[in-house]
C-alpha positions as CSV (number, residue, x, y, z in Angstrom):
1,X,-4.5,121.7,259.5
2,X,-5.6,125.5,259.4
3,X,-9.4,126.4,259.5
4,X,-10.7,129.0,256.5
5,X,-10.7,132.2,258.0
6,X,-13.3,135.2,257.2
7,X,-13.4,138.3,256.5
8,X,-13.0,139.5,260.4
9,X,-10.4,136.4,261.0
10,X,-11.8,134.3,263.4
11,X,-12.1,130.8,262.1
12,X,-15.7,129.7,260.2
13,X,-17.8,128.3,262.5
14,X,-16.6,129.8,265.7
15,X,-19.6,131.7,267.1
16,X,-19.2,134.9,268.3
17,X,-20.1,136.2,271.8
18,X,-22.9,138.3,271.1
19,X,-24.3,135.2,269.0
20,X,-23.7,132.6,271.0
21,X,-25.6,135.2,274.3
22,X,-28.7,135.7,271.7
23,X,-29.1,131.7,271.3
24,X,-28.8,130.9,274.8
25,X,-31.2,133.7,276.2
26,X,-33.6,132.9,273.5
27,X,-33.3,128.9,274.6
28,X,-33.9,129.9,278.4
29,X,-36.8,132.0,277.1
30,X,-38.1,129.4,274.7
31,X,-37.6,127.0,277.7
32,X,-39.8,128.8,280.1
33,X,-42.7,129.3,277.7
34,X,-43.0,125.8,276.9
35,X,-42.8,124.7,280.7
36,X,-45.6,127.5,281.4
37,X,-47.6,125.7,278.1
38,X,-46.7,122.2,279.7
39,X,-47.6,123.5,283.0
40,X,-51.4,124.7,281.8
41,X,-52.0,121.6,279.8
42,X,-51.1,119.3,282.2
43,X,-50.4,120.5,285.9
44,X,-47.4,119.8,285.8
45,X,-45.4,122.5,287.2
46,X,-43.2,124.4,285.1
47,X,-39.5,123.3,287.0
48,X,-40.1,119.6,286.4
49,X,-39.9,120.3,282.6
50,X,-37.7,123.5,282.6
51,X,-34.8,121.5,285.0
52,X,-34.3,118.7,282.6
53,X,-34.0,121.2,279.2
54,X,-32.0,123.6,280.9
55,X,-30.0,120.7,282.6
56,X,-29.3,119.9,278.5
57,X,-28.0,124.0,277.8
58,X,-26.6,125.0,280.8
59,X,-25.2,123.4,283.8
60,X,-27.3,121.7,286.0
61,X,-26.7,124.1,289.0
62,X,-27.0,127.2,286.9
63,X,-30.2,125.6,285.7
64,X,-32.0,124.8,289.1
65,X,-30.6,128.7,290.1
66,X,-32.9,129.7,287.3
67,X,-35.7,128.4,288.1
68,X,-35.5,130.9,291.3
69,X,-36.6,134.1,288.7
70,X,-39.7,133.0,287.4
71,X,-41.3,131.8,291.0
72,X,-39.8,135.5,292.4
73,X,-41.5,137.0,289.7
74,X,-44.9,135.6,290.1
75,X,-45.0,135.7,293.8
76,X,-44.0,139.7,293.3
77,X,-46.9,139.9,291.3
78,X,-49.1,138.3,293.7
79,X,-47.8,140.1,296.6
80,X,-48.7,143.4,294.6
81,X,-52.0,142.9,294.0
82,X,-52.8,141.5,298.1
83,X,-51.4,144.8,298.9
84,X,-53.6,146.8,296.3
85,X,-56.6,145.1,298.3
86,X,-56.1,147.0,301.1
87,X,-55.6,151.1,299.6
């Protein structure tokens, strides 16, 4: 059985790459806001909510690699403004 095809031939319902990068980015994103919500509401901290809804997306493994960024981000941060202490 053939699929419909569209105007650009590629089967309906076949995402395209720049599509399907905008959804998954804006997922991770999404992910990480909520597990920084979570994390403020409750204590929790933000990889024991953003592992299990990135484990659901992605690949477990990519997922825990992930959660490397936002800690490397924050602790930059923090390390900036000890060294702006001191000049």
């Amino acid at each position: 059985m053939k699929l419909p095809v569209c105007a650009v031939h590629r089967p309906v319902g076949q995402w395209s790459m720049s599509k399907l990068f905008i959804w998954l980015m804006s997922s991770i994103g999404l992910t990480f806001f909520l597990a920084g919500i979570v994390n403020g509401m409750t204590g929790m901290g933000p990889p024991t909510m953003a592992t299990g809804v990135l484990g659901a997306i992605i690949a477990p493994v990519a997922a825990a690699a992930l959660l490397i960024v936002p800690s490397l981000i924050v602790r930059t941060m923090v390390l900036s403004s000890f060294w702006n202490c001191f000049a």
